[in-house]
N, CA, C and O atoms as a Maestro MAE file, in Angstrom:
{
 s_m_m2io_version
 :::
 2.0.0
}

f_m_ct {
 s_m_title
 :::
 protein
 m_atom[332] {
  # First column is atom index #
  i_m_mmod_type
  r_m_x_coord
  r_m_y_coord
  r_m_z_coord
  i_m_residue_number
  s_m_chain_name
  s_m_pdb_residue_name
  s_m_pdb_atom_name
  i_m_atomic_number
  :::
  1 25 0.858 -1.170 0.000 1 A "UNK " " N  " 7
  2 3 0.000 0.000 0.000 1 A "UNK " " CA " 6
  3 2 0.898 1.223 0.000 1 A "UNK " " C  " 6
  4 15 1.871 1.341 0.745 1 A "UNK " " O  " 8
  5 25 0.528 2.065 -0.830 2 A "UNK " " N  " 7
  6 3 1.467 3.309 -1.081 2 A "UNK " " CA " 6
  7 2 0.847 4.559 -0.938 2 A "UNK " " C  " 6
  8 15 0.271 4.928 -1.961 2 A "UNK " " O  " 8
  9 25 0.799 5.197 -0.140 3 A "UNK " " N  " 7
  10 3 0.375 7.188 0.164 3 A "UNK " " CA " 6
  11 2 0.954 7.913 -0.951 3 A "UNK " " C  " 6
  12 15 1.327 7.251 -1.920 3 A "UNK " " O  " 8
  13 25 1.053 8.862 -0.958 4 A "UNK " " N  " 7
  14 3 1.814 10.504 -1.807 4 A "UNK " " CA " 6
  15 2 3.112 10.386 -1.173 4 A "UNK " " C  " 6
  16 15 4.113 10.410 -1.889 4 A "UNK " " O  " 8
  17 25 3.246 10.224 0.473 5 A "UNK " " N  " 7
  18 3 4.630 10.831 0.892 5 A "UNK " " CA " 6
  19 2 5.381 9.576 2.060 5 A "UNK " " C  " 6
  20 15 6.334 9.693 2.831 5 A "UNK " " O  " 8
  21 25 4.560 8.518 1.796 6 A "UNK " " N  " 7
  22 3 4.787 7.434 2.994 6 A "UNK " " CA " 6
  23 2 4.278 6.142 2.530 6 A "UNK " " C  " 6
  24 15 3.723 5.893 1.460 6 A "UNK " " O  " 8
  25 25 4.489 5.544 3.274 7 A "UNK " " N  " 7
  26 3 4.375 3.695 3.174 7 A "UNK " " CA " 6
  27 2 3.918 2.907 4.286 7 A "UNK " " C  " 6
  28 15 4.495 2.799 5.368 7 A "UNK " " O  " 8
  29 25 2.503 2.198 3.833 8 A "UNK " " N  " 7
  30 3 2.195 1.297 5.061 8 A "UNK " " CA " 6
  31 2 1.759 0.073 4.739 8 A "UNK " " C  " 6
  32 15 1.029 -0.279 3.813 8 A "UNK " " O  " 8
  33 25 2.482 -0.785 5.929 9 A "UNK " " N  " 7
  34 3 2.198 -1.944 5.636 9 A "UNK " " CA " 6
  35 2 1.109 -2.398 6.872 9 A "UNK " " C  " 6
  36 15 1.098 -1.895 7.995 9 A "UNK " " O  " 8
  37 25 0.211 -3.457 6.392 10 A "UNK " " N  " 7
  38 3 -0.687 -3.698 7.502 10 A "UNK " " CA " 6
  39 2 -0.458 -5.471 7.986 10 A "UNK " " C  " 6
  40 15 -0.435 -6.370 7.145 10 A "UNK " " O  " 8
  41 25 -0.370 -5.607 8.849 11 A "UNK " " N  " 7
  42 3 0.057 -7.614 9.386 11 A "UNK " " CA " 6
  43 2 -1.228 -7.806 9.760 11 A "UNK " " C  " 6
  44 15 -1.678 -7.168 10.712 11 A "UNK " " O  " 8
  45 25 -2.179 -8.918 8.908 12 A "UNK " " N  " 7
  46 3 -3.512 -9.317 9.795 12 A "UNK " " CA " 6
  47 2 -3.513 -10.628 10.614 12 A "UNK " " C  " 6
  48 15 -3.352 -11.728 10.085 12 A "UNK " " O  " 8
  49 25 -3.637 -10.508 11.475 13 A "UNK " " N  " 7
  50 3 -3.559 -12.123 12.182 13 A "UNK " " CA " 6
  51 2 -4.753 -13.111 11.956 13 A "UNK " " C  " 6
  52 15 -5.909 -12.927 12.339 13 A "UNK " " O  " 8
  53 25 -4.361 -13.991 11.395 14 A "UNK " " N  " 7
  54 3 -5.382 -14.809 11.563 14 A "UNK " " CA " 6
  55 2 -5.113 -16.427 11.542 14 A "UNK " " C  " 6
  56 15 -4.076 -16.900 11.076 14 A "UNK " " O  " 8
  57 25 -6.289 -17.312 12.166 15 A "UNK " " N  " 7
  58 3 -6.462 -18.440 12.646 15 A "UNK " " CA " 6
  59 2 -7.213 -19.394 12.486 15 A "UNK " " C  " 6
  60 15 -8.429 -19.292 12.647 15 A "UNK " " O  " 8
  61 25 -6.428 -20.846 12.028 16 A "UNK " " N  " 7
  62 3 -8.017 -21.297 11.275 16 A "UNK " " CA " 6
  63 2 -8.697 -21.406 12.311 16 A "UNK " " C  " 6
  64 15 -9.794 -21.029 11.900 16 A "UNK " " O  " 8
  65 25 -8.864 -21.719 13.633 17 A "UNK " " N  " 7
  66 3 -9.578 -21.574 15.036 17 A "UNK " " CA " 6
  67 2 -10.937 -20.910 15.140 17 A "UNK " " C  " 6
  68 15 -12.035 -21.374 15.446 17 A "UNK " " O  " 8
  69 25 -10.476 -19.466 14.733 18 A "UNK " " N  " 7
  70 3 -11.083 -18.362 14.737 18 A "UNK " " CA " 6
  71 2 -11.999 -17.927 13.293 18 A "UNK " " C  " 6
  72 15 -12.291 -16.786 12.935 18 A "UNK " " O  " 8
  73 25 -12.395 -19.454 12.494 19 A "UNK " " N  " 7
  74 3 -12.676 -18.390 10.973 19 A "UNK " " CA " 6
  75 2 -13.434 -17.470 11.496 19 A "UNK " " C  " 6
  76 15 -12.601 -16.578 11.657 19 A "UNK " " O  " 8
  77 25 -14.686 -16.941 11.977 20 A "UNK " " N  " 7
  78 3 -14.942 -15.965 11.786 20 A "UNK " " CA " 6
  79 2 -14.553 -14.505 12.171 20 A "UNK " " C  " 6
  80 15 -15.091 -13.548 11.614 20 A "UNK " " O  " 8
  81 25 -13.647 -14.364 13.094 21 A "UNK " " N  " 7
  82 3 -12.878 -13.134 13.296 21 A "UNK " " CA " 6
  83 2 -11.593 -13.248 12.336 21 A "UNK " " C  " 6
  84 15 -10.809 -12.315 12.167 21 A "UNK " " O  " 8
  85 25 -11.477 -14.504 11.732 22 A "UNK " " N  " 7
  86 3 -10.616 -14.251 10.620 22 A "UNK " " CA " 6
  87 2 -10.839 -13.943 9.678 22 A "UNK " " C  " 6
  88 15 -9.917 -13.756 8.884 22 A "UNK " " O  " 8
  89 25 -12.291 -13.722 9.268 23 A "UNK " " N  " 7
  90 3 -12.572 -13.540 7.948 23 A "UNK " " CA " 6
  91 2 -12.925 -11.789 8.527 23 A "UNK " " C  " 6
  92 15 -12.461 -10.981 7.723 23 A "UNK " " O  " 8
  93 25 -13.521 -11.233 9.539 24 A "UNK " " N  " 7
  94 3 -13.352 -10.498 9.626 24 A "UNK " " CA " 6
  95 2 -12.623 -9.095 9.637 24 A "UNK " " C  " 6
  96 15 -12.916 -7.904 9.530 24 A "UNK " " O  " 8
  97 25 -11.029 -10.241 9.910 25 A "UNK " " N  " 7
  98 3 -10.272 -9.002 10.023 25 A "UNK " " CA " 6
  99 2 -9.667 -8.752 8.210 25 A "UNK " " C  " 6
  100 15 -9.406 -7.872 7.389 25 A "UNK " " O  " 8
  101 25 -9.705 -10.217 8.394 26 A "UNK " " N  " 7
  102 3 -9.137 -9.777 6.379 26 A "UNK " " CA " 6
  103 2 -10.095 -9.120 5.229 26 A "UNK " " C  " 6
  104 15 -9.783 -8.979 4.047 26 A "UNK " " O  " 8
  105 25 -11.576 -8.676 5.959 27 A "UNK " " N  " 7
  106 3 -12.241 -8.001 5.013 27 A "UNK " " CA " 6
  107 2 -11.558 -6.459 5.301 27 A "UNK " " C  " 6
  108 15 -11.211 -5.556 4.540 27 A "UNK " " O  " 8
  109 25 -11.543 -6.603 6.662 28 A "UNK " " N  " 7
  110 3 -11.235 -4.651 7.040 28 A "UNK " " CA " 6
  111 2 -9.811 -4.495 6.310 28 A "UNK " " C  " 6
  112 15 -9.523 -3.451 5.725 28 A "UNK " " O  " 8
  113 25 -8.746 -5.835 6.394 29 A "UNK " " N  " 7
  114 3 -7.598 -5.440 5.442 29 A "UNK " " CA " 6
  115 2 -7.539 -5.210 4.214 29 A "UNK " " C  " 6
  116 15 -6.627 -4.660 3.598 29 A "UNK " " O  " 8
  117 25 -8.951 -5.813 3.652 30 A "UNK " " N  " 7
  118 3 -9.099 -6.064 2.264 30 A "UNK " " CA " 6
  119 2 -9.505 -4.220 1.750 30 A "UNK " " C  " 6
  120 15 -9.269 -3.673 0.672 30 A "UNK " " O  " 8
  121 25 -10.207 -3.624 3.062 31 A "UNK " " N  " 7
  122 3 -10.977 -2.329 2.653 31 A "UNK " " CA " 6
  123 2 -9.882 -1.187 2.756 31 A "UNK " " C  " 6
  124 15 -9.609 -0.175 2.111 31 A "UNK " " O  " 8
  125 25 -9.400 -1.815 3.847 32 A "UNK " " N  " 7
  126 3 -7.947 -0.491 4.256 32 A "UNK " " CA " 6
  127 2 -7.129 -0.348 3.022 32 A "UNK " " C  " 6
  128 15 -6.915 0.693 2.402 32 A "UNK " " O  " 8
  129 25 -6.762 -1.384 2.792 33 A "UNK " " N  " 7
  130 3 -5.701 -1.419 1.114 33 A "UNK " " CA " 6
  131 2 -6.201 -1.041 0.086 33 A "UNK " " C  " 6
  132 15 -5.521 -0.712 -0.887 33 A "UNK " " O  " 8
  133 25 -8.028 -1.005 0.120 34 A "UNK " " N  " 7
  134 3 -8.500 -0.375 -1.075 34 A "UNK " " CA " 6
  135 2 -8.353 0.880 -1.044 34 A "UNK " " C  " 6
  136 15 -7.796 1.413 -2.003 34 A "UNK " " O  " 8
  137 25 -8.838 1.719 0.121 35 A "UNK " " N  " 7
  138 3 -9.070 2.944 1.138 35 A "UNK " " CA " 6
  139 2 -7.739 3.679 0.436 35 A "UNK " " C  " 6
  140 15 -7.797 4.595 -0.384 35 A "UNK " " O  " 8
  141 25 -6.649 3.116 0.907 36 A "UNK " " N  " 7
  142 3 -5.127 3.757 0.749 36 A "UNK " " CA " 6
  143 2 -4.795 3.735 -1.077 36 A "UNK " " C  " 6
  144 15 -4.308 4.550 -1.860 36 A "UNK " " O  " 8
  145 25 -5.178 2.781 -1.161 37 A "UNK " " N  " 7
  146 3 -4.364 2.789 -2.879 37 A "UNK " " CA " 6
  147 2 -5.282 3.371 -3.534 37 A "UNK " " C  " 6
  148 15 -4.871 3.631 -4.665 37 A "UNK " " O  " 8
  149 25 -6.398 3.723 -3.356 38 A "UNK " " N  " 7
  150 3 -7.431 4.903 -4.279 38 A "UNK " " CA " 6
  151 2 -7.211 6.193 -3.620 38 A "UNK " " C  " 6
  152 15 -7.773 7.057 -4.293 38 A "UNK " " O  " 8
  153 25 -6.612 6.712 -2.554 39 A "UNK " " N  " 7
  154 3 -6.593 7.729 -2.019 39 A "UNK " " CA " 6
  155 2 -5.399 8.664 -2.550 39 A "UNK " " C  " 6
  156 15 -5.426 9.892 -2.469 39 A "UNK " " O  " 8
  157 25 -4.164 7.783 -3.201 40 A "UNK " " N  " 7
  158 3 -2.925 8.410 -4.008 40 A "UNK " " CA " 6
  159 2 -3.535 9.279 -5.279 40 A "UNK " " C  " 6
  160 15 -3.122 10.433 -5.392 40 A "UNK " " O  " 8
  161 25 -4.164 8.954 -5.907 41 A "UNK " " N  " 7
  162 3 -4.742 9.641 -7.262 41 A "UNK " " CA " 6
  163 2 -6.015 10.341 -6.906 41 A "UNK " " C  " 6
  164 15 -6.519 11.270 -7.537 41 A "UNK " " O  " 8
  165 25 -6.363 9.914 -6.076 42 A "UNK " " N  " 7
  166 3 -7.662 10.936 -5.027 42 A "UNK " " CA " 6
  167 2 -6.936 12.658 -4.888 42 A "UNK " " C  " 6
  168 15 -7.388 13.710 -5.339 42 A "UNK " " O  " 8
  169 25 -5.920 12.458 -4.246 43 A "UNK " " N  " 7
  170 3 -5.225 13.666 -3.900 43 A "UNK " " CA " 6
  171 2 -4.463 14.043 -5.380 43 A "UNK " " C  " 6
  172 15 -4.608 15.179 -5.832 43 A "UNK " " O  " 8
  173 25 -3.985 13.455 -5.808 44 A "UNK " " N  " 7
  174 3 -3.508 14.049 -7.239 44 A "UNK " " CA " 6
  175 2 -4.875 14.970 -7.612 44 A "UNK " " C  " 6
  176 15 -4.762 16.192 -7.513 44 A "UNK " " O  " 8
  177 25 -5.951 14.490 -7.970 45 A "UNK " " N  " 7
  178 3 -6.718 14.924 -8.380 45 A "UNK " " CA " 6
  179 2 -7.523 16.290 -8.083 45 A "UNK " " C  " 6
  180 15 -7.870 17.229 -8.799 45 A "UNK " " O  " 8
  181 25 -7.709 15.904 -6.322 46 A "UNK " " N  " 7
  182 3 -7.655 16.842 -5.550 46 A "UNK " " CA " 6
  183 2 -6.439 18.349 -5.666 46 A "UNK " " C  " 6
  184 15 -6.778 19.519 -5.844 46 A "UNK " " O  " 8
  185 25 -5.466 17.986 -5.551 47 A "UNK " " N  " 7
  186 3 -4.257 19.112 -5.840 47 A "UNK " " CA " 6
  187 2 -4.610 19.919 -7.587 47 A "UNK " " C  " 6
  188 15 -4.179 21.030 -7.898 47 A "UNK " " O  " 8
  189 25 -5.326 19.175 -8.355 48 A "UNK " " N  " 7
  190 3 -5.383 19.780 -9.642 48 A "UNK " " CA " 6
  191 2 -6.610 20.601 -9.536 48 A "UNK " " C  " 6
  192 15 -6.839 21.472 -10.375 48 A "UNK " " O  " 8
  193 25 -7.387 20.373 -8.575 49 A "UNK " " N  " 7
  194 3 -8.625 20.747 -8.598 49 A "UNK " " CA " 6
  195 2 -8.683 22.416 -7.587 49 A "UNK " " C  " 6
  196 15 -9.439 23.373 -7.422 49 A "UNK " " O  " 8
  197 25 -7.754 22.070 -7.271 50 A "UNK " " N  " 7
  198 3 -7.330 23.044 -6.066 50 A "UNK " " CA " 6
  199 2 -6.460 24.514 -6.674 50 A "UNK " " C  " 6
  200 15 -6.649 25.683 -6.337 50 A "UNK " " O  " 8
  201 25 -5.444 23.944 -7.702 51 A "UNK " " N  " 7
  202 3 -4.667 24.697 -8.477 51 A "UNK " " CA " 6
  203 2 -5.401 26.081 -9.334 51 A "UNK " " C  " 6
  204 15 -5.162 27.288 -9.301 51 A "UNK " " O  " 8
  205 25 -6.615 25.058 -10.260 52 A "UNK " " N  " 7
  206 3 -7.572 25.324 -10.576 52 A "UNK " " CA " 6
  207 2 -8.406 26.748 -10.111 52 A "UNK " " C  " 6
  208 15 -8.499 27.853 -10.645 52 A "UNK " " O  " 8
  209 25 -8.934 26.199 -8.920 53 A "UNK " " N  " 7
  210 3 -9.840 27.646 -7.973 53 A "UNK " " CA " 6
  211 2 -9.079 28.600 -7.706 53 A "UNK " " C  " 6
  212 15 -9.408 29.784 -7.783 53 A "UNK " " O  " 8
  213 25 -7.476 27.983 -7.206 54 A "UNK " " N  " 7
  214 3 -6.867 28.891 -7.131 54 A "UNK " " CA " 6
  215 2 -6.653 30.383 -7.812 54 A "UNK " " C  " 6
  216 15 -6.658 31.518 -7.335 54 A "UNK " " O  " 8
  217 25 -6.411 29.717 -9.514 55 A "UNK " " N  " 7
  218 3 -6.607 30.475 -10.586 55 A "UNK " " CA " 6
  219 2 -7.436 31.333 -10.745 55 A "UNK " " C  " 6
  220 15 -7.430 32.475 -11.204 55 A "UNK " " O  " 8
  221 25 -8.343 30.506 -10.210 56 A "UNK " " N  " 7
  222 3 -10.440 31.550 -10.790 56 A "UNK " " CA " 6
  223 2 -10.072 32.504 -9.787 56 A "UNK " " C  " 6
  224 15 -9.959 33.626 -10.280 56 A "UNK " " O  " 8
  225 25 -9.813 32.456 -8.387 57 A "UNK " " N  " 7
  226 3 -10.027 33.097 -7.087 57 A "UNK " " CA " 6
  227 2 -8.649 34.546 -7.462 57 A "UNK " " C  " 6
  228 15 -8.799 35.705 -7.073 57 A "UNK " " O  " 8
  229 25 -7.362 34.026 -8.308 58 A "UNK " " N  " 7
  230 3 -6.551 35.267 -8.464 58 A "UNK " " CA " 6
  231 2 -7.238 36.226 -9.599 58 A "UNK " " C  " 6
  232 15 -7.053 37.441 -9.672 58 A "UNK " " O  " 8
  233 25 -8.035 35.478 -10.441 59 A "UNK " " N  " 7
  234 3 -8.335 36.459 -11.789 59 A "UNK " " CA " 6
  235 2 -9.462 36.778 -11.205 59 A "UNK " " C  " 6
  236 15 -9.376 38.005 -11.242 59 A "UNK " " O  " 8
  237 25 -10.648 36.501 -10.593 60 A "UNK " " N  " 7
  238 3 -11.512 37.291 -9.825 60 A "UNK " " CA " 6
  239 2 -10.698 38.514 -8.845 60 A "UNK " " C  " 6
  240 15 -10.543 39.594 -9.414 60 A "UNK " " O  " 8
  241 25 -10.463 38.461 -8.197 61 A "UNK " " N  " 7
  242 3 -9.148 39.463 -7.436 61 A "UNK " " CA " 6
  243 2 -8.409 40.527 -8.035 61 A "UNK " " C  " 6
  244 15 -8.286 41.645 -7.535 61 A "UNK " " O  " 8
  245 25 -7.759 40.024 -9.480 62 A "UNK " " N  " 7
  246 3 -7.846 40.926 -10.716 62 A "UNK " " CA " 6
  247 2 -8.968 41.898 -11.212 62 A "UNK " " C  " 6
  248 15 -8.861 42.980 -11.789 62 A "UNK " " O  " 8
  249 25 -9.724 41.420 -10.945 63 A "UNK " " N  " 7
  250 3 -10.862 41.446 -12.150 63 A "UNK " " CA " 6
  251 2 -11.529 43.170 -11.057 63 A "UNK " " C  " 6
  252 15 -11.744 44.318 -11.446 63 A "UNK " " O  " 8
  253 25 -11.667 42.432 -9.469 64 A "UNK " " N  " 7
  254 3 -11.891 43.566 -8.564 64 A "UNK " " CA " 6
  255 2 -11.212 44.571 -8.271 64 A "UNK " " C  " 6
  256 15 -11.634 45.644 -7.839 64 A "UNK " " O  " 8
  257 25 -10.127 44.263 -8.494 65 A "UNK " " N  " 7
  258 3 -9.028 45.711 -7.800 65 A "UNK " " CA " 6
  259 2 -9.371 46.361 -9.592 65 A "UNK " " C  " 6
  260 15 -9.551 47.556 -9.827 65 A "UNK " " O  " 8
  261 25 -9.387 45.586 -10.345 66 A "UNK " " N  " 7
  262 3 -9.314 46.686 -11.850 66 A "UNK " " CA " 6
  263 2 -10.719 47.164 -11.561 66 A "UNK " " C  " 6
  264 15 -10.734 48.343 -11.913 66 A "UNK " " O  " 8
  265 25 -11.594 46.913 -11.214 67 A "UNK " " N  " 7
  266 3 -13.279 47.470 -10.897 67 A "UNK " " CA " 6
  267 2 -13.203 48.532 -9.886 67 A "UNK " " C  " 6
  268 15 -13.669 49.645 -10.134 67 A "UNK " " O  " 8
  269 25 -12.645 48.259 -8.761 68 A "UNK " " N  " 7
  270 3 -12.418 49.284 -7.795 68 A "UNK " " CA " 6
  271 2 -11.478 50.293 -8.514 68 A "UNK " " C  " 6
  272 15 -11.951 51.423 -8.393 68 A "UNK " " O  " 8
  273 25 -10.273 50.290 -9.245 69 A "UNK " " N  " 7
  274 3 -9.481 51.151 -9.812 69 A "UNK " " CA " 6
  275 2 -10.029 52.021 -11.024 69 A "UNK " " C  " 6
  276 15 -9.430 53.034 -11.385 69 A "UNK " " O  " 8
  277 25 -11.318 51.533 -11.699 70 A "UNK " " N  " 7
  278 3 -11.729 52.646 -12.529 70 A "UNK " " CA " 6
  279 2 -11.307 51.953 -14.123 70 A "UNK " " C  " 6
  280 15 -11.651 52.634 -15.089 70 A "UNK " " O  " 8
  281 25 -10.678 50.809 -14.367 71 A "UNK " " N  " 7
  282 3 -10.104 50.933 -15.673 71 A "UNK " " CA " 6
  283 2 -10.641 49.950 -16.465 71 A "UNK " " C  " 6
  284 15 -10.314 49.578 -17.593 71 A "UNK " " O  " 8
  285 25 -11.471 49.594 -15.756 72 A "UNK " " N  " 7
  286 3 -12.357 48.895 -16.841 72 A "UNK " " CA " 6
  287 2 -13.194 49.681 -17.488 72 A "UNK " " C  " 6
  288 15 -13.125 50.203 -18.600 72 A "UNK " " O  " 8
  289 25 -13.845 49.699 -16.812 73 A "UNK " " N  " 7
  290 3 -15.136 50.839 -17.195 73 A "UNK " " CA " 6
  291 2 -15.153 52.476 -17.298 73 A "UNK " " C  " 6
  292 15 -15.969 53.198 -17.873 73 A "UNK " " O  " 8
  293 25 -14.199 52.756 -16.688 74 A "UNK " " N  " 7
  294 3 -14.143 54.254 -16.517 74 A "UNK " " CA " 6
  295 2 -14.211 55.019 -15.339 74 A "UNK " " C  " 6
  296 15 -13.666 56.110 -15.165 74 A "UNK " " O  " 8
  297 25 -15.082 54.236 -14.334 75 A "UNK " " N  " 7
  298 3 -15.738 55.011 -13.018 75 A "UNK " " CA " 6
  299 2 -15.036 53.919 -11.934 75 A "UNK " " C  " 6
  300 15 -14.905 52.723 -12.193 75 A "UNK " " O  " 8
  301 25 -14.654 54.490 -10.802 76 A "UNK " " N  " 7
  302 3 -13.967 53.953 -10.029 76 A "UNK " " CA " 6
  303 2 -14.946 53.367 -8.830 76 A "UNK " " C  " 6
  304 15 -15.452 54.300 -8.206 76 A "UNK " " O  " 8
  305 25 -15.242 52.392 -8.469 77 A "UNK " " N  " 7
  306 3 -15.901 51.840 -7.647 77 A "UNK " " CA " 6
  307 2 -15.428 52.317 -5.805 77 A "UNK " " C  " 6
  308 15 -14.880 51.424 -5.159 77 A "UNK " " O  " 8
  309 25 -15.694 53.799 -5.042 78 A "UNK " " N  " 7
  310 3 -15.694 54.328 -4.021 78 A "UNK " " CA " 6
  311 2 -17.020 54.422 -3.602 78 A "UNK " " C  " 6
  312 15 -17.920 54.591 -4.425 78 A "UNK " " O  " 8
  313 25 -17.338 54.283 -1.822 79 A "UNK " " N  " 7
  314 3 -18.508 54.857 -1.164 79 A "UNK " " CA " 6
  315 2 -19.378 55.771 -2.106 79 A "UNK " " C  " 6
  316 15 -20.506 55.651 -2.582 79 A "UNK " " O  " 8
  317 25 -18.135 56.991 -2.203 80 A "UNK " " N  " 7
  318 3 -19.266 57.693 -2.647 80 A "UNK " " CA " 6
  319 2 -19.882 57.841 -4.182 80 A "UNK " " C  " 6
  320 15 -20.944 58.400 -4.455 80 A "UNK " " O  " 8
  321 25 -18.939 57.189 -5.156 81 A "UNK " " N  " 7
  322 3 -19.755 56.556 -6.616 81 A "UNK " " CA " 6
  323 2 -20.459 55.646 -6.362 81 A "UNK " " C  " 6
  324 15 -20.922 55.283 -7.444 81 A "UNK " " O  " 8
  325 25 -20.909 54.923 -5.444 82 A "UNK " " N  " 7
  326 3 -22.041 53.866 -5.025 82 A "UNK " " CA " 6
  327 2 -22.915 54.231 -4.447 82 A "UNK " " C  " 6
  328 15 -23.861 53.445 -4.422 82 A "UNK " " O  " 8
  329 25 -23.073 55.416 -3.773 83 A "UNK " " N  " 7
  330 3 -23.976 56.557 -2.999 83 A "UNK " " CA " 6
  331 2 -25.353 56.848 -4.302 83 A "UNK " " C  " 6
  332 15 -26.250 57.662 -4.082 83 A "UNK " " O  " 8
  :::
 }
 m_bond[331] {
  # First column is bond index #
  i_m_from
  i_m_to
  i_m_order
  :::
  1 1 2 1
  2 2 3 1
  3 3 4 2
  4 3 5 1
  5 5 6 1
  6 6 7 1
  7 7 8 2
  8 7 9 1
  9 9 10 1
  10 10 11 1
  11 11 12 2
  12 11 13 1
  13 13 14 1
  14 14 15 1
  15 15 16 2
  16 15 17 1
  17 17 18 1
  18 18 19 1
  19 19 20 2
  20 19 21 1
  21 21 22 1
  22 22 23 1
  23 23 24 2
  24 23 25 1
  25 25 26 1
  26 26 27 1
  27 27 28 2
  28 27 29 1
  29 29 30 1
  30 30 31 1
  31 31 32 2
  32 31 33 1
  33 33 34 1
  34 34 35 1
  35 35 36 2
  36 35 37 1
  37 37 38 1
  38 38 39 1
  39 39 40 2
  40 39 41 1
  41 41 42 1
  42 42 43 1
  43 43 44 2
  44 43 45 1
  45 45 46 1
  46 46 47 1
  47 47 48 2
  48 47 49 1
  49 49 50 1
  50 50 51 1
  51 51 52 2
  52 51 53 1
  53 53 54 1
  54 54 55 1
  55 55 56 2
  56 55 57 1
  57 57 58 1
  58 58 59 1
  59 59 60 2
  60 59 61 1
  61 61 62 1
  62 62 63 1
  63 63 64 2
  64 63 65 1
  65 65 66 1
  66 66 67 1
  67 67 68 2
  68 67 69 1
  69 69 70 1
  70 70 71 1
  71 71 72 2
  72 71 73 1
  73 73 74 1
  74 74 75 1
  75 75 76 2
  76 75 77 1
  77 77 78 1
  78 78 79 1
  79 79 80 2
  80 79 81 1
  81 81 82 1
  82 82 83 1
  83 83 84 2
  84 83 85 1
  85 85 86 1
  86 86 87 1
  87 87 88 2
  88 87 89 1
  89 89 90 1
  90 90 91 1
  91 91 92 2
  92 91 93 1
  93 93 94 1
  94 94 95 1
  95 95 96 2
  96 95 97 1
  97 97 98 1
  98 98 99 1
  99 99 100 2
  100 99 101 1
  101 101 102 1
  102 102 103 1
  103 103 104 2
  104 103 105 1
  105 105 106 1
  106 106 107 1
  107 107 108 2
  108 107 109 1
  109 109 110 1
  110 110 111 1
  111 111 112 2
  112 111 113 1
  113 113 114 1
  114 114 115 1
  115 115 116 2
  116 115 117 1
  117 117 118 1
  118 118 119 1
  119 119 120 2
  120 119 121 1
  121 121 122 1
  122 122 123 1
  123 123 124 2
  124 123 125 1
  125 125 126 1
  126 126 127 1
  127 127 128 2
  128 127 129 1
  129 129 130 1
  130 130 131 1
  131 131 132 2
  132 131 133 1
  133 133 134 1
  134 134 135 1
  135 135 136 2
  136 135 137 1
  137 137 138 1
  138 138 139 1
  139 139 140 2
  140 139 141 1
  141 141 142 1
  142 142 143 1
  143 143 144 2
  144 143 145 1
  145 145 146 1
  146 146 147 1
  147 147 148 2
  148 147 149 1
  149 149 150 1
  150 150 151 1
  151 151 152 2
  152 151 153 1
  153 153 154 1
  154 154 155 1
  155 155 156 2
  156 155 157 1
  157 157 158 1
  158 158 159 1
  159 159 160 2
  160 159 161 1
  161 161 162 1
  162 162 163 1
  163 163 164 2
  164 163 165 1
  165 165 166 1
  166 166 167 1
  167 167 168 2
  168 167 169 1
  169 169 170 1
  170 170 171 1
  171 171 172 2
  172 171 173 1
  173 173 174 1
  174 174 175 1
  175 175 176 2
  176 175 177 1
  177 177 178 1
  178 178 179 1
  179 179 180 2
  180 179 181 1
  181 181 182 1
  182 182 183 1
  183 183 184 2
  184 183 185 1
  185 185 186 1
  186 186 187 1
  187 187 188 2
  188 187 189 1
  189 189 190 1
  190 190 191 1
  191 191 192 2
  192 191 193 1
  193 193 194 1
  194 194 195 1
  195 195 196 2
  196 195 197 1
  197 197 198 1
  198 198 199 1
  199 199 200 2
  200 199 201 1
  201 201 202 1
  202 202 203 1
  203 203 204 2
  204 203 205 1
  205 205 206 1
  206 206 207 1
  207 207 208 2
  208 207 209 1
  209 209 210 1
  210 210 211 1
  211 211 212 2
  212 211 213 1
  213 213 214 1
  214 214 215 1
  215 215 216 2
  216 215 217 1
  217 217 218 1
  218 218 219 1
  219 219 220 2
  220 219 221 1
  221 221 222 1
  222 222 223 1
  223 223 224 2
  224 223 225 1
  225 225 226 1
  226 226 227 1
  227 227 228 2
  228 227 229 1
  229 229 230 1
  230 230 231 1
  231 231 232 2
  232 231 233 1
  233 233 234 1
  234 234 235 1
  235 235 236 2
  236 235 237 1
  237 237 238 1
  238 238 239 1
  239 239 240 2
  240 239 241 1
  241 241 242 1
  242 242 243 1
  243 243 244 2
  244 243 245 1
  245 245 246 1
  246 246 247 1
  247 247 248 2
  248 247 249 1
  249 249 250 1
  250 250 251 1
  251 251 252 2
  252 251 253 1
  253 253 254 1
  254 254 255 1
  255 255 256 2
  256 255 257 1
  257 257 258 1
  258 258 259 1
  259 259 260 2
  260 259 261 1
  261 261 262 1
  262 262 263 1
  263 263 264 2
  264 263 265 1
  265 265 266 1
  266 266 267 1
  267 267 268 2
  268 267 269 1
  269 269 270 1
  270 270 271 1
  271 271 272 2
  272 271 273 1
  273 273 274 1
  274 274 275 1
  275 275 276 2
  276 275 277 1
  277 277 278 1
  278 278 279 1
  279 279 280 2
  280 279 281 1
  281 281 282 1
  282 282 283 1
  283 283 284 2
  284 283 285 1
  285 285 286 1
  286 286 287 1
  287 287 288 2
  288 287 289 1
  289 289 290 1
  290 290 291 1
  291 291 292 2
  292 291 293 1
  293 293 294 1
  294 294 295 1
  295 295 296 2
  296 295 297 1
  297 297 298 1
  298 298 299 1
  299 299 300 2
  300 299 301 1
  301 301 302 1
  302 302 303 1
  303 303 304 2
  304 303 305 1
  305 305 306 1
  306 306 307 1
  307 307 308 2
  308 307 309 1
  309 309 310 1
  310 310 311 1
  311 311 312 2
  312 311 313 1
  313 313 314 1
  314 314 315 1
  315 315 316 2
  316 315 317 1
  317 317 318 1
  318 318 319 1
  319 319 320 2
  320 319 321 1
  321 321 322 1
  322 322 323 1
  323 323 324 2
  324 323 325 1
  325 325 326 1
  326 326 327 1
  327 327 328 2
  328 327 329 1
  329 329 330 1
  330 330 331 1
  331 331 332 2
  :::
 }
}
């Protein structure tokens, strides 16, 4: 099982004694290893998605200080031009 920045390994114990807490624990191992190895490209995905808004959120920010500054349009967005 492999993360973005780390490595885990999981040891399940089990016993033929015990099948049913053995089958138990090797389903939760079976889910944890799914859990972790879909979660690497989860966050890739996540980080692109993030980059993304980032973008929208600086050119909106742009978009306001040029609105407040007058140079889009002509008229400078102050109290009292909104009055």
């Amino acid at each position: 099982v492999t993360g973005t920045s780390a490595r885990v390994c999981m040891v399940a114990a089990v016993h033929p004694n015990h099948a049913q807490e053995s089958a138990s624990t090797l389903r939760y191992a079976h889910q944890y290893s799914a859990l972790q190895t879909s979660s690497g490209s989860r966050v890739s995905d996540l980080t692109s998605e993030v980059r993304q808004q980032q973008r929208r959120v600086d050119g909106l920010k742009r978009a306001f200080e040029s609105a407040c500054a007058g140079t889009e349009h002509g008229i400078a967005w102050t109290p009292e031009a909104l009055s």
